[in-house]
PDB file of N, CA, C, O and CB in Angstrom:
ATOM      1  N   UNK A   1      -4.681  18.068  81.655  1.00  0.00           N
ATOM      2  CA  UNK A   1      -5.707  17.267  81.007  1.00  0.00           C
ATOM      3  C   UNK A   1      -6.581  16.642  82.082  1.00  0.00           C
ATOM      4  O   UNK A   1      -6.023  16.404  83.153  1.00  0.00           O
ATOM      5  CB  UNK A   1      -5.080  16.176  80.093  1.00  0.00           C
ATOM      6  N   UNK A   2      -8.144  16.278  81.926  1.00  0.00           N
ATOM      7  CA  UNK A   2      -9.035  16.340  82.982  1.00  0.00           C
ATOM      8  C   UNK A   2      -8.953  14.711  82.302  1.00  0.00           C
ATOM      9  O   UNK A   2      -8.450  14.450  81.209  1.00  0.00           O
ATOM     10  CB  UNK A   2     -10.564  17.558  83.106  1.00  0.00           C
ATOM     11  N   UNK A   3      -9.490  13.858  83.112  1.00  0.00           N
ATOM     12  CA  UNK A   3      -9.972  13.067  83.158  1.00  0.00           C
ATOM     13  C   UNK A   3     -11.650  13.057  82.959  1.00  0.00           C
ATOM     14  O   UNK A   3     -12.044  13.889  83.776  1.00  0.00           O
ATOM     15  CB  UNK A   3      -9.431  12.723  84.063  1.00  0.00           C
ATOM     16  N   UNK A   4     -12.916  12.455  82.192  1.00  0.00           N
ATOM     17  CA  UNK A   4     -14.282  12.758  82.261  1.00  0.00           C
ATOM     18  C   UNK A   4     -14.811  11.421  82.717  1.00  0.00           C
ATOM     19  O   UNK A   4     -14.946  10.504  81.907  1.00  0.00           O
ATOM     20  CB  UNK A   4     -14.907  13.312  80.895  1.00  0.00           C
ATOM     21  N   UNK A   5     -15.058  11.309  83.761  1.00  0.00           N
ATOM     22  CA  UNK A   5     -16.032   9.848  83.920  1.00  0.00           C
ATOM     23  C   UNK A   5     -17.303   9.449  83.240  1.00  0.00           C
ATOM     24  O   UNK A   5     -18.341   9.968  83.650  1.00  0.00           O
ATOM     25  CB  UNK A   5     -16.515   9.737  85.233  1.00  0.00           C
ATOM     26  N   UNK A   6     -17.363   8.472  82.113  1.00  0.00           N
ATOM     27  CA  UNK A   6     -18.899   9.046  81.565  1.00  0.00           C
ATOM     28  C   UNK A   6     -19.265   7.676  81.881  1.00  0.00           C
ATOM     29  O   UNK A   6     -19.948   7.458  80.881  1.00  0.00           O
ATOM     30  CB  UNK A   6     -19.243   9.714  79.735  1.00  0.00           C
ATOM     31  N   UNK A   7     -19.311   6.453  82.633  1.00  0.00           N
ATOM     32  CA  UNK A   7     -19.891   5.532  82.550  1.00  0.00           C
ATOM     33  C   UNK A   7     -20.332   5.703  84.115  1.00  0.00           C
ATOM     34  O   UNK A   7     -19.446   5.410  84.918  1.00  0.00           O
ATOM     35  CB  UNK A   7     -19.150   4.367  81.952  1.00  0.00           C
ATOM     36  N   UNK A   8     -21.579   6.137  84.658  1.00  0.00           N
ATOM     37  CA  UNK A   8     -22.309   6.022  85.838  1.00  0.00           C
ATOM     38  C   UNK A   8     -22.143   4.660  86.297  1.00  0.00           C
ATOM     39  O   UNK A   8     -22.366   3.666  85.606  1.00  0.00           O
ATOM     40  CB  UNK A   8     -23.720   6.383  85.669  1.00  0.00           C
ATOM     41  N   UNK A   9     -21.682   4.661  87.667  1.00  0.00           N
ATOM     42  CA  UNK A   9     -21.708   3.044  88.138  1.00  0.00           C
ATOM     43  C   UNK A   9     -20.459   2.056  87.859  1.00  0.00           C
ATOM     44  O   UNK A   9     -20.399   0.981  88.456  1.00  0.00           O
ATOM     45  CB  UNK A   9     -22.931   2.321  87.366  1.00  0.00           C
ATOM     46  N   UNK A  10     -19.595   2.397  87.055  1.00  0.00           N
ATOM     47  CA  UNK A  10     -18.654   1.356  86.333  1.00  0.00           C
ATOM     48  C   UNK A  10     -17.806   1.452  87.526  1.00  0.00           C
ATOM     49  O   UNK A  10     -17.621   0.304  87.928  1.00  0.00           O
ATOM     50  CB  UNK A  10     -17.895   1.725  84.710  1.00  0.00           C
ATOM     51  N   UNK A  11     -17.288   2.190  88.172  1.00  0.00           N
ATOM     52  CA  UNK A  11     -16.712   1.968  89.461  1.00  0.00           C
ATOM     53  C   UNK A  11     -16.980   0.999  90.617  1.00  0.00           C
ATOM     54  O   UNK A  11     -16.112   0.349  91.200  1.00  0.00           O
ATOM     55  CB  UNK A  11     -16.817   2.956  89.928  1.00  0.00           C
ATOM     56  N   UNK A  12     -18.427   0.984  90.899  1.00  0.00           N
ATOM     57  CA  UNK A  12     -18.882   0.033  91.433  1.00  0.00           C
ATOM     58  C   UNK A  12     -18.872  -1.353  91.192  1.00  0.00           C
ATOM     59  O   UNK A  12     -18.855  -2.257  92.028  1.00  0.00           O
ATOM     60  CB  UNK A  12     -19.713   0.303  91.493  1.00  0.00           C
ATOM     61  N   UNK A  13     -18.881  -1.417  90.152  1.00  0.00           N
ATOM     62  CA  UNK A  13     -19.682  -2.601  89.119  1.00  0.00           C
ATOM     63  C   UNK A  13     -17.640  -3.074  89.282  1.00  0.00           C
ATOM     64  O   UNK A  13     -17.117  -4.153  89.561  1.00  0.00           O
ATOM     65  CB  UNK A  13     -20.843  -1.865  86.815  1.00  0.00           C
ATOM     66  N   UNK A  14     -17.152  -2.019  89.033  1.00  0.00           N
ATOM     67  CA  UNK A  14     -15.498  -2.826  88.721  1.00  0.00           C
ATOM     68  C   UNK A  14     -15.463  -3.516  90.263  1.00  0.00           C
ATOM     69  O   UNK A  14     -15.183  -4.715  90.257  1.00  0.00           O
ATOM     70  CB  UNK A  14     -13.727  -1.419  88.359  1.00  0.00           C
ATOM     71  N   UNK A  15     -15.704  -2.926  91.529  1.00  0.00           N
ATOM     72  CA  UNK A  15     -15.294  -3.200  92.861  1.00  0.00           C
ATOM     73  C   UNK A  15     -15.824  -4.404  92.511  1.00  0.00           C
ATOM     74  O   UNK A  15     -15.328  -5.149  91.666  1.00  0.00           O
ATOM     75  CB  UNK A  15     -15.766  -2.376  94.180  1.00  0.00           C
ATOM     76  N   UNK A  16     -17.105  -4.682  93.314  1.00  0.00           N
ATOM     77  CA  UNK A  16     -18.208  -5.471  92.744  1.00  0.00           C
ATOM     78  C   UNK A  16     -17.643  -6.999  92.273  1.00  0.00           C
ATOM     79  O   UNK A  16     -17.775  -8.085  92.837  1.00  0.00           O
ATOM     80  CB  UNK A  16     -18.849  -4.602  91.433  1.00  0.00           C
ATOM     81  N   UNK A  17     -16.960  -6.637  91.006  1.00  0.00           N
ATOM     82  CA  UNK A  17     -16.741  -7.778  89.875  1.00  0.00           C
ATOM     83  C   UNK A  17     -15.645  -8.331  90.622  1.00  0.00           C
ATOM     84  O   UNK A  17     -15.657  -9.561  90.667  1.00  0.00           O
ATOM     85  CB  UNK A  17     -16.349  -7.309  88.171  1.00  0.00           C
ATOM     86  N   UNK A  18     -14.400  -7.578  91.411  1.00  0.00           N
ATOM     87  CA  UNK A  18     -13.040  -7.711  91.909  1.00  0.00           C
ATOM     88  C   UNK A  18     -13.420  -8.961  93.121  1.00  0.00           C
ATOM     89  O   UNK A  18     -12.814  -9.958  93.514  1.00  0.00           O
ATOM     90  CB  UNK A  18     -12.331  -6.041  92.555  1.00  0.00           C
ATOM     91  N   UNK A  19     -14.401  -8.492  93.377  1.00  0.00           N
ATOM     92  CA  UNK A  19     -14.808  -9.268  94.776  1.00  0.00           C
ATOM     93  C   UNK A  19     -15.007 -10.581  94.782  1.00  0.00           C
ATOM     94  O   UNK A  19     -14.858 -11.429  95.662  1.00  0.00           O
ATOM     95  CB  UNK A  19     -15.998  -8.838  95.345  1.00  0.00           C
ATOM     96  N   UNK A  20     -15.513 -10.652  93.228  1.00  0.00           N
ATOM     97  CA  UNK A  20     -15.514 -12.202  93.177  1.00  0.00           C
ATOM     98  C   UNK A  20     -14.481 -12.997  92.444  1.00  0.00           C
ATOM     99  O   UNK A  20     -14.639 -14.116  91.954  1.00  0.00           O
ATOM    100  CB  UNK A  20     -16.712 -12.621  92.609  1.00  0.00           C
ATOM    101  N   UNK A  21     -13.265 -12.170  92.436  1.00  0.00           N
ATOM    102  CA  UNK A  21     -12.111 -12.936  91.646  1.00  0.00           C
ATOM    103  C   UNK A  21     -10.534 -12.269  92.627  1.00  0.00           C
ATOM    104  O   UNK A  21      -9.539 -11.586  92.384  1.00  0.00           O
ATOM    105  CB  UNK A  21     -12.177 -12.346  89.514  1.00  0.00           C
ATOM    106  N   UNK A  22     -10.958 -12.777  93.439  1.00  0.00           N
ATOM    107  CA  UNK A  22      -9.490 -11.773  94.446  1.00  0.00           C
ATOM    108  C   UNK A  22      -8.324 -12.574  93.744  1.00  0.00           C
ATOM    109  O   UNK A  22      -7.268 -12.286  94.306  1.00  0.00           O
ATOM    110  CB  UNK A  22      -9.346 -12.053  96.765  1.00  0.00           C
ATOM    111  N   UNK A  23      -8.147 -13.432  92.768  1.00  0.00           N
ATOM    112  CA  UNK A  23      -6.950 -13.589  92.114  1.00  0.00           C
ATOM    113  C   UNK A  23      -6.486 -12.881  91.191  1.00  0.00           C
ATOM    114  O   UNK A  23      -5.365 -13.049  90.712  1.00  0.00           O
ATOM    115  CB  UNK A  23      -6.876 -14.529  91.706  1.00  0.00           C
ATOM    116  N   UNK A  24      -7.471 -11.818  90.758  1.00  0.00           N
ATOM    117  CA  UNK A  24      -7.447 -10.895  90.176  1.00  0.00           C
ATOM    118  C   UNK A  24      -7.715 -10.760  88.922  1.00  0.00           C
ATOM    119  O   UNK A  24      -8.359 -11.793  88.736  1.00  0.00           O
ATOM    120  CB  UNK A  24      -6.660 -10.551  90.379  1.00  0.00           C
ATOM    121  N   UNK A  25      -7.672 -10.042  87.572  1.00  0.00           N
ATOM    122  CA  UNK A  25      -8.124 -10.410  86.165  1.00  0.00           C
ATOM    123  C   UNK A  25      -7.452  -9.381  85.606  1.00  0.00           C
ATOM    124  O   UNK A  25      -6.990  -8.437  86.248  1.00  0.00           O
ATOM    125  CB  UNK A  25      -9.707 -10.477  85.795  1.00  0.00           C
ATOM    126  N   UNK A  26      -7.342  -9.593  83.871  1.00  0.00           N
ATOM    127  CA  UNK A  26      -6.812  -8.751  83.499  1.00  0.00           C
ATOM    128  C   UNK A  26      -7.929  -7.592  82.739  1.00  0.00           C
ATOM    129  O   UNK A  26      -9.079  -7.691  82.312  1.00  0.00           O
ATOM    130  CB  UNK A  26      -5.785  -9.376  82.793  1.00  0.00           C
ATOM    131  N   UNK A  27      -7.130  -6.697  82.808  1.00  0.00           N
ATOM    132  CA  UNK A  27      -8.272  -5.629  82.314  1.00  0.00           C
ATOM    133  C   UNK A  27      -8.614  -5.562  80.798  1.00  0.00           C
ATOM    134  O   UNK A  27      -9.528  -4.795  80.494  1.00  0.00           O
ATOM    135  CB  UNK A  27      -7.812  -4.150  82.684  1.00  0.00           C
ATOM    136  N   UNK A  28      -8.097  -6.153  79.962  1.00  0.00           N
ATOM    137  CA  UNK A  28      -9.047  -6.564  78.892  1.00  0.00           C
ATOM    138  C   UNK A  28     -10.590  -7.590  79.090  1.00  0.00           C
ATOM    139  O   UNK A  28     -11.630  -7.439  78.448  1.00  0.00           O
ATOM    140  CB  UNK A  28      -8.065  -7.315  77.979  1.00  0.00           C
ATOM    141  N   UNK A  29     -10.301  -8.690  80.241  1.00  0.00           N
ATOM    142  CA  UNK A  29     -10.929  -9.562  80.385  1.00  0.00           C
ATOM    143  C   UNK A  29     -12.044  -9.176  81.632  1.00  0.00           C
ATOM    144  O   UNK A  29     -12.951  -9.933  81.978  1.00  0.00           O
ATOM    145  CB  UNK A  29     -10.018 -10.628  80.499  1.00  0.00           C
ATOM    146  N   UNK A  30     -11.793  -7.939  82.179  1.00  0.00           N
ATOM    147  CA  UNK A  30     -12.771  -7.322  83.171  1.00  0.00           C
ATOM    148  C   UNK A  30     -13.352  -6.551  81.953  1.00  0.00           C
ATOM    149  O   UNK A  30     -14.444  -7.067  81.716  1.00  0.00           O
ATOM    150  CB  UNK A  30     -12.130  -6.358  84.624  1.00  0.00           C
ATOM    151  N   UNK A  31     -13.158  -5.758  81.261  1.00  0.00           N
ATOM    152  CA  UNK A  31     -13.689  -4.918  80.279  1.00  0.00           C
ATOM    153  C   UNK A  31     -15.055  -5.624  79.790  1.00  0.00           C
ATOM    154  O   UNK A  31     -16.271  -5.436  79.805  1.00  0.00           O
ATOM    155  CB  UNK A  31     -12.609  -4.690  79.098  1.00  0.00           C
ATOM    156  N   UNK A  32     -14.018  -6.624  79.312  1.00  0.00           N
ATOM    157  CA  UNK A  32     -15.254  -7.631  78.101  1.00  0.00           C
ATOM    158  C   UNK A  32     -16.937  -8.271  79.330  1.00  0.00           C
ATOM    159  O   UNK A  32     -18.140  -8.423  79.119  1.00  0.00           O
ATOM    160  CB  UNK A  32     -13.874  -9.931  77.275  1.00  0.00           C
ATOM    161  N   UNK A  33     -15.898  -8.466  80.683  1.00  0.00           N
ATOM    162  CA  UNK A  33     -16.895  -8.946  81.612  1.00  0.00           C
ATOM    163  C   UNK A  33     -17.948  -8.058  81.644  1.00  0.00           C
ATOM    164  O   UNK A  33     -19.055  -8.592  81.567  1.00  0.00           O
ATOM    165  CB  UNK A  33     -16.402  -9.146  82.933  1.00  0.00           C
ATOM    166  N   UNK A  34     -17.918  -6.486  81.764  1.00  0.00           N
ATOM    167  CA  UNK A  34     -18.751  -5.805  82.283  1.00  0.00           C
ATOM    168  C   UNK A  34     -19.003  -5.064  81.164  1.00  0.00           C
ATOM    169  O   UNK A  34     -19.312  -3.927  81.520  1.00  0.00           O
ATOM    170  CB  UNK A  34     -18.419  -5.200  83.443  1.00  0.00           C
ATOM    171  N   UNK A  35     -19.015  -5.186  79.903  1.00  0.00           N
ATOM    172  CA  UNK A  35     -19.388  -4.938  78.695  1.00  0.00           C
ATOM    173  C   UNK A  35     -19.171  -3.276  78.435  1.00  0.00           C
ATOM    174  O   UNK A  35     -20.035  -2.596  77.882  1.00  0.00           O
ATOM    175  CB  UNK A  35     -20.851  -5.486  78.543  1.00  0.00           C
ATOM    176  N   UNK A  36     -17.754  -2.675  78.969  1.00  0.00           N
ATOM    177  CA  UNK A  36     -17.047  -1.524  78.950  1.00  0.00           C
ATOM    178  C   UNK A  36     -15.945  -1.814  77.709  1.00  0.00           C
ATOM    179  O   UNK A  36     -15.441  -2.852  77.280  1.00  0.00           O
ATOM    180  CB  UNK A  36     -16.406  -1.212  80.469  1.00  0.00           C
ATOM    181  N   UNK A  37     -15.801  -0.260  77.303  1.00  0.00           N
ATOM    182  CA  UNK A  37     -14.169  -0.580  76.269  1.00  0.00           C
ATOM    183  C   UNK A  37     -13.205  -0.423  76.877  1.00  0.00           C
ATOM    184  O   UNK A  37     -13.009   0.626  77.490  1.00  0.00           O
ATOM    185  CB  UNK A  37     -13.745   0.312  75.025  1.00  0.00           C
ATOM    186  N   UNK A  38     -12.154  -1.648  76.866  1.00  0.00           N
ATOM    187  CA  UNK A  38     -10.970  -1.470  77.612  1.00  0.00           C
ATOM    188  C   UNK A  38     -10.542   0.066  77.834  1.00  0.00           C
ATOM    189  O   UNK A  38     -10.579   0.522  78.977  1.00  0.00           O
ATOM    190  CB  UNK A  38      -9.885  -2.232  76.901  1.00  0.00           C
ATOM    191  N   UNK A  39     -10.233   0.675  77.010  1.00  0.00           N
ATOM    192  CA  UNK A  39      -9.540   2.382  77.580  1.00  0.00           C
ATOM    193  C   UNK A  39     -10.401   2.698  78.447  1.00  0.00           C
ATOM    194  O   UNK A  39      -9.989   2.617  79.604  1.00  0.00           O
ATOM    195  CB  UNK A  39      -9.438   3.816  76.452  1.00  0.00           C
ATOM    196  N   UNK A  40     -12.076   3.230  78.232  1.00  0.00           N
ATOM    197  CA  UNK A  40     -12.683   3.393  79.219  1.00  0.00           C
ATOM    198  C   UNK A  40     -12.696   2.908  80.624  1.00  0.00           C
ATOM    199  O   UNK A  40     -12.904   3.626  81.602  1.00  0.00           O
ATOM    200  CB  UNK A  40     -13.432   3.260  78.847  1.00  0.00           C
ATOM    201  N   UNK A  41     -12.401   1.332  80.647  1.00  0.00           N
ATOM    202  CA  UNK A  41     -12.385   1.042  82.383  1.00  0.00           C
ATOM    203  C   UNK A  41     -10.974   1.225  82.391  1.00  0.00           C
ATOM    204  O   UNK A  41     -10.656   0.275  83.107  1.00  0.00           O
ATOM    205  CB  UNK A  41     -12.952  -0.649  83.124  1.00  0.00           C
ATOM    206  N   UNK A  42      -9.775   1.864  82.050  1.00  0.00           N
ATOM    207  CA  UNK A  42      -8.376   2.104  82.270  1.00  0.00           C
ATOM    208  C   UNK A  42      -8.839   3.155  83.124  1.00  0.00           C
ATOM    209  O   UNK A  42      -8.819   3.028  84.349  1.00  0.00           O
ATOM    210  CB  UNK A  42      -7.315   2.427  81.011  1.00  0.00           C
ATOM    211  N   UNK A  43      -9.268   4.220  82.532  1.00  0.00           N
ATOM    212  CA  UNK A  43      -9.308   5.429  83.602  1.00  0.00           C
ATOM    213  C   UNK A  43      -9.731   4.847  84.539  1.00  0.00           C
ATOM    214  O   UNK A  43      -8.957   4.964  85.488  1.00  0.00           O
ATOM    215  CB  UNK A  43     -10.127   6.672  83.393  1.00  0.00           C
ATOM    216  N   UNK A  44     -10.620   4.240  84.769  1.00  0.00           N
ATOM    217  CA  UNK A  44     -11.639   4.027  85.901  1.00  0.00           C
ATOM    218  C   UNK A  44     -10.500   3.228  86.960  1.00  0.00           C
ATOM    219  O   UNK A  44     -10.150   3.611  88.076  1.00  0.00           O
ATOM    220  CB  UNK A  44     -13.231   2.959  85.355  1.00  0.00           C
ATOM    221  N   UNK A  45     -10.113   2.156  86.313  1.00  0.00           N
ATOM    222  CA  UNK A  45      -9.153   1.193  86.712  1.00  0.00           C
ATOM    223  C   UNK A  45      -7.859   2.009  87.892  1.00  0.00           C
ATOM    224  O   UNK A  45      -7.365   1.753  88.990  1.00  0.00           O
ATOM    225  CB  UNK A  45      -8.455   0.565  85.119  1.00  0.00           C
ATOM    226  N   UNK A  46      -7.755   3.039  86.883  1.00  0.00           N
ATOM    227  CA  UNK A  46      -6.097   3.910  87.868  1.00  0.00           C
ATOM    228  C   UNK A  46      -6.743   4.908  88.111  1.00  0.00           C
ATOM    229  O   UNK A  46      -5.946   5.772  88.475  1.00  0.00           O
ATOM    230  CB  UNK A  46      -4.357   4.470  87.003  1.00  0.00           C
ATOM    231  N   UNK A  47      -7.934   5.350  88.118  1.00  0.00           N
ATOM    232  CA  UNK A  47      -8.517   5.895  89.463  1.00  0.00           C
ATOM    233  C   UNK A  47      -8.928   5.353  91.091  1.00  0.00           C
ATOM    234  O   UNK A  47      -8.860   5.802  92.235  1.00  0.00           O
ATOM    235  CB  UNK A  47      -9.569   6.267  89.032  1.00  0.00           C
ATOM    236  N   UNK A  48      -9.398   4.084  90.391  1.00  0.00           N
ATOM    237  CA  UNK A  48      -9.723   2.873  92.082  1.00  0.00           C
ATOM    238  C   UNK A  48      -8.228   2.645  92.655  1.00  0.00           C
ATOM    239  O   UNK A  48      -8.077   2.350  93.840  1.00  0.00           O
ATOM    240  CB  UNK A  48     -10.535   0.727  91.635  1.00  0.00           C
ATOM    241  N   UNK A  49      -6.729   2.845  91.459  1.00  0.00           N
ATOM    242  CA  UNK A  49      -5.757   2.452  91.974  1.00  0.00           C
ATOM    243  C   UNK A  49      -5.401   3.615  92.852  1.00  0.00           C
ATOM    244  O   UNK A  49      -5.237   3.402  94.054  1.00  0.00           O
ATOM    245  CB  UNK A  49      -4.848   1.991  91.051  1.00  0.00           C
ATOM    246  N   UNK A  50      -5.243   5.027  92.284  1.00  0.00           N
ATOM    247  CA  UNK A  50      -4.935   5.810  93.074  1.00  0.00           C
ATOM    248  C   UNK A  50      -5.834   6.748  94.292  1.00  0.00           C
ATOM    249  O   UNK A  50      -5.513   7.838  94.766  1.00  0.00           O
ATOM    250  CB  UNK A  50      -4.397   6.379  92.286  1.00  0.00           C
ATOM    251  N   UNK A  51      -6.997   5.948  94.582  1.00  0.00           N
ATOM    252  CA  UNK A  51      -7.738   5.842  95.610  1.00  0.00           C
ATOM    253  C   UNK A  51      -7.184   4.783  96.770  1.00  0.00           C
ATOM    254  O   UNK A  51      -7.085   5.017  97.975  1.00  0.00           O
ATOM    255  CB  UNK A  51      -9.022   5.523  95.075  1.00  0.00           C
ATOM    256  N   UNK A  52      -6.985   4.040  96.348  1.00  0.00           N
ATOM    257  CA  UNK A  52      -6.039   2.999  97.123  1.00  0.00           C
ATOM    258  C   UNK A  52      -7.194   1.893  97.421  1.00  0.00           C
ATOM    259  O   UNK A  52      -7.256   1.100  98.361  1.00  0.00           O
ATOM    260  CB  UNK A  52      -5.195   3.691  98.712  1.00  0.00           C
ATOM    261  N   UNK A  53      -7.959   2.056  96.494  1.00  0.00           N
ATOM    262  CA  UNK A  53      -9.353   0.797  96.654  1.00  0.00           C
ATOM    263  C   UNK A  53      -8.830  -0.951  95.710  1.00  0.00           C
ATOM    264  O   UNK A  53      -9.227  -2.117  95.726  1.00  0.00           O
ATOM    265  CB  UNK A  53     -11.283   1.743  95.452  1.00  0.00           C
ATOM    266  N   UNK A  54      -7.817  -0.199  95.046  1.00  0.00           N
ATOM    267  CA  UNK A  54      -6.808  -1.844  94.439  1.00  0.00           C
ATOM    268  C   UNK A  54      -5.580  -1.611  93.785  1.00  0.00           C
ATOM    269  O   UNK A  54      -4.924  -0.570  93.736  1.00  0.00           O
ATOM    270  CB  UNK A  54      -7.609  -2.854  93.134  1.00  0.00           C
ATOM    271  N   UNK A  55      -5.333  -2.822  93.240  1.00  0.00           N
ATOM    272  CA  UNK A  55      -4.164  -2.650  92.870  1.00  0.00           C
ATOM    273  C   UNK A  55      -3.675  -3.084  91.069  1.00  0.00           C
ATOM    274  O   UNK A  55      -4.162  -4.145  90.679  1.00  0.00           O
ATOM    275  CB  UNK A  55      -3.492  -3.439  93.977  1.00  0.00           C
ATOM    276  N   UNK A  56      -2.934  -2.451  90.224  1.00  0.00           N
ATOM    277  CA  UNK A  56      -2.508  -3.059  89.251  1.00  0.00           C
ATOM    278  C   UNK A  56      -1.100  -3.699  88.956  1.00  0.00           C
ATOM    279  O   UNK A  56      -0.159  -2.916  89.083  1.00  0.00           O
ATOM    280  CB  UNK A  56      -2.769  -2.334  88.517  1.00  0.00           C
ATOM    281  N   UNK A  57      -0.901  -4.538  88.714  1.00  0.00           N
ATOM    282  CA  UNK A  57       0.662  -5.374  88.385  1.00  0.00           C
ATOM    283  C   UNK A  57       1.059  -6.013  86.866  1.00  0.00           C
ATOM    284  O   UNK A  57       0.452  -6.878  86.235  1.00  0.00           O
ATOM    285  CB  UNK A  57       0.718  -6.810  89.408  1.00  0.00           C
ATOM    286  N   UNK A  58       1.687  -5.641  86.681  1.00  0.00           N
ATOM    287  CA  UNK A  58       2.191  -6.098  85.283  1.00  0.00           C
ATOM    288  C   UNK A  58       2.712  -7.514  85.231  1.00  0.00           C
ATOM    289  O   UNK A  58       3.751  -7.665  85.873  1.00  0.00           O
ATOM    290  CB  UNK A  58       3.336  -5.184  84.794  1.00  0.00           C
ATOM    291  N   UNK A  59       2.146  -8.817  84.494  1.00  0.00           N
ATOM    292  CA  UNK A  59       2.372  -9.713  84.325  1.00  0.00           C
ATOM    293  C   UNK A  59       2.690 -10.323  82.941  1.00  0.00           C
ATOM    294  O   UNK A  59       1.851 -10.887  82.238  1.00  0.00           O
ATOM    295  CB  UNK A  59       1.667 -10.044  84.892  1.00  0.00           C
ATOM    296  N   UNK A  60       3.913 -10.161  82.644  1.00  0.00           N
ATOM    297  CA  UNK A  60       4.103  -9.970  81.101  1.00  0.00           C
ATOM    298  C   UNK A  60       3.647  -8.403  80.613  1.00  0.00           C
ATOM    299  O   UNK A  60       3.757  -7.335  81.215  1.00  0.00           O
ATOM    300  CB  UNK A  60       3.102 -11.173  80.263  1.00  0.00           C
ATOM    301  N   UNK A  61       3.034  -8.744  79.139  1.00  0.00           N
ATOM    302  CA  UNK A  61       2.597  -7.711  78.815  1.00  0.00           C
ATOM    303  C   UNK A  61       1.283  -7.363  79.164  1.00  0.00           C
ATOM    304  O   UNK A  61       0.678  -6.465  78.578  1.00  0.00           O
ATOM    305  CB  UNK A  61       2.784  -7.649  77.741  1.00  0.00           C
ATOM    306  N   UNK A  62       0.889  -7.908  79.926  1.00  0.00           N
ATOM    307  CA  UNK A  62      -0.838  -7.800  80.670  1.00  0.00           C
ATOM    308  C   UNK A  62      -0.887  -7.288  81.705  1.00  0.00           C
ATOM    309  O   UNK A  62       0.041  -7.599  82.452  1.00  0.00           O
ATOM    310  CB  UNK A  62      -1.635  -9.036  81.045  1.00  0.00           C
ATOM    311  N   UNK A  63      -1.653  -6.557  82.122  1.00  0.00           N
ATOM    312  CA  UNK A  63      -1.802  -5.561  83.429  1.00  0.00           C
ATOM    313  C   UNK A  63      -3.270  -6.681  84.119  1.00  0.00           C
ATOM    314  O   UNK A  63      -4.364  -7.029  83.676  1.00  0.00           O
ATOM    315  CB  UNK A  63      -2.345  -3.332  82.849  1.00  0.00           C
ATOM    316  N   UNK A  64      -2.484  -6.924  85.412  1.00  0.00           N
ATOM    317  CA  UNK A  64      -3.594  -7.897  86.858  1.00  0.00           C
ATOM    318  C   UNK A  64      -4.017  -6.644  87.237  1.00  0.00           C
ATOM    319  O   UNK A  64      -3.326  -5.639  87.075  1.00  0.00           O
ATOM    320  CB  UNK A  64      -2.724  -9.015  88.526  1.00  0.00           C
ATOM    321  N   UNK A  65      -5.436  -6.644  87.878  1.00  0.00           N
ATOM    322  CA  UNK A  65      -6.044  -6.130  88.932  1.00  0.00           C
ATOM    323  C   UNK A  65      -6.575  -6.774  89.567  1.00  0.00           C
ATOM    324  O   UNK A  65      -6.969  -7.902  89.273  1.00  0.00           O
ATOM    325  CB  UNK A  65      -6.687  -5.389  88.800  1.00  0.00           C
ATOM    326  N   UNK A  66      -6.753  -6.059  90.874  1.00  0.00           N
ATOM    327  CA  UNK A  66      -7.398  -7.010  91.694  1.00  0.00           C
ATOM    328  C   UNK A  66      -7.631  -6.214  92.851  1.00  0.00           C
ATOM    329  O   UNK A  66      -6.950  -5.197  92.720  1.00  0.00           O
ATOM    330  CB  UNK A  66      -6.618  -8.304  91.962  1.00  0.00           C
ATOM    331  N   UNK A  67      -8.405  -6.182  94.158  1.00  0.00           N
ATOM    332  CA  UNK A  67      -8.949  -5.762  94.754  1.00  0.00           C
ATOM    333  C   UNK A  67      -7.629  -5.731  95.920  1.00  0.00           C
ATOM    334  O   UNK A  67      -7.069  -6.782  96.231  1.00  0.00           O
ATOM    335  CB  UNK A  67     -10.248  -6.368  94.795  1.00  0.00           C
ATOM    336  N   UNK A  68      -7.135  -4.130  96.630  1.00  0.00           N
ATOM    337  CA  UNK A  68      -5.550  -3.972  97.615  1.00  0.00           C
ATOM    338  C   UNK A  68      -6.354  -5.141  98.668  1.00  0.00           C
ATOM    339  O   UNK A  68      -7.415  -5.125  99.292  1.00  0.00           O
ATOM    340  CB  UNK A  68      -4.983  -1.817  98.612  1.00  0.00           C
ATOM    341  N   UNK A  69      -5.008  -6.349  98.458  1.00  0.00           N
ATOM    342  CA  UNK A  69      -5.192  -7.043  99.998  1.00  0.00           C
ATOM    343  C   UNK A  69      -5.309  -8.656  99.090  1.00  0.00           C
ATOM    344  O   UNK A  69      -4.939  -9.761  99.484  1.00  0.00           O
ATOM    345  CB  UNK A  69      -7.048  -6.363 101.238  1.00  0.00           C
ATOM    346  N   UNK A  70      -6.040  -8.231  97.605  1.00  0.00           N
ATOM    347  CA  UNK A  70      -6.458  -9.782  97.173  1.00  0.00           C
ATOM    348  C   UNK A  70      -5.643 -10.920  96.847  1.00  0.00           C
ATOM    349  O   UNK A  70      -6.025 -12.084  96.728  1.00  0.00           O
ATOM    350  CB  UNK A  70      -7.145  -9.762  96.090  1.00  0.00           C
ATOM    351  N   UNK A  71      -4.138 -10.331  96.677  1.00  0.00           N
ATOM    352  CA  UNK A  71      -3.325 -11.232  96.131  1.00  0.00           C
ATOM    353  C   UNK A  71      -1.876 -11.138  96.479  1.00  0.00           C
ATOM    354  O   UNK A  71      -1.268 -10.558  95.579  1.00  0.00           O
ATOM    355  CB  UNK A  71      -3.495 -11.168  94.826  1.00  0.00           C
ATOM    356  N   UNK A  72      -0.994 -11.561  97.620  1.00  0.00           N
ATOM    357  CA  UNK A  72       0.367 -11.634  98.071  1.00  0.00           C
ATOM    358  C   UNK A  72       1.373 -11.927  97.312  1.00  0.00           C
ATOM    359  O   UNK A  72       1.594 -13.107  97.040  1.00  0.00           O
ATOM    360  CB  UNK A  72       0.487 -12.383  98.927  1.00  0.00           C
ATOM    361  N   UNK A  73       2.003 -11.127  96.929  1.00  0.00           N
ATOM    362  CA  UNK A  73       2.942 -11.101  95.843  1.00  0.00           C
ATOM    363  C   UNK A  73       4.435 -12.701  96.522  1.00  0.00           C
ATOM    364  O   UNK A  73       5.413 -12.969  95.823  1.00  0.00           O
ATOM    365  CB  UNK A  73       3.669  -8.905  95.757  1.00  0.00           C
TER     366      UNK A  73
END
């Protein structure tokens, strides 16, 4: 199964947004920020992860992101 990127830029725009919250956010609440549908910035989300451009962590039932380096466990 392929993955299709259809939002031009949302990658950026996710870095971008990370930069100004290195405590990180959850990806419902980055979604709503950058006016994406949560599933849509998921792909995007564990693509920047498995680029190694950030990171995701499970906090409860909520998934943190945040920019690799932004937040010391």
């Amino acid at each position: 199964m392929s993955v299709t990127m259809n939002e031009p830029g949302l990658e950026k725009r996710v870095i971008n947004y990370l930069k100004k919250h290195p405590e990180g956010i959850m990806i419902i609440d980055l979604a709503a920020a950058l006016g994406s549908h949560r599933h849509t910035l998921t792909k995007y989300i564990y693509r920047l992860e498995g680029m190694g451009l950030l990171r995701v962590r499970k906090v409860g039932i909520a998934k943190l992101c945040y920019l690799k380096g932004g937040v010391r466990k």
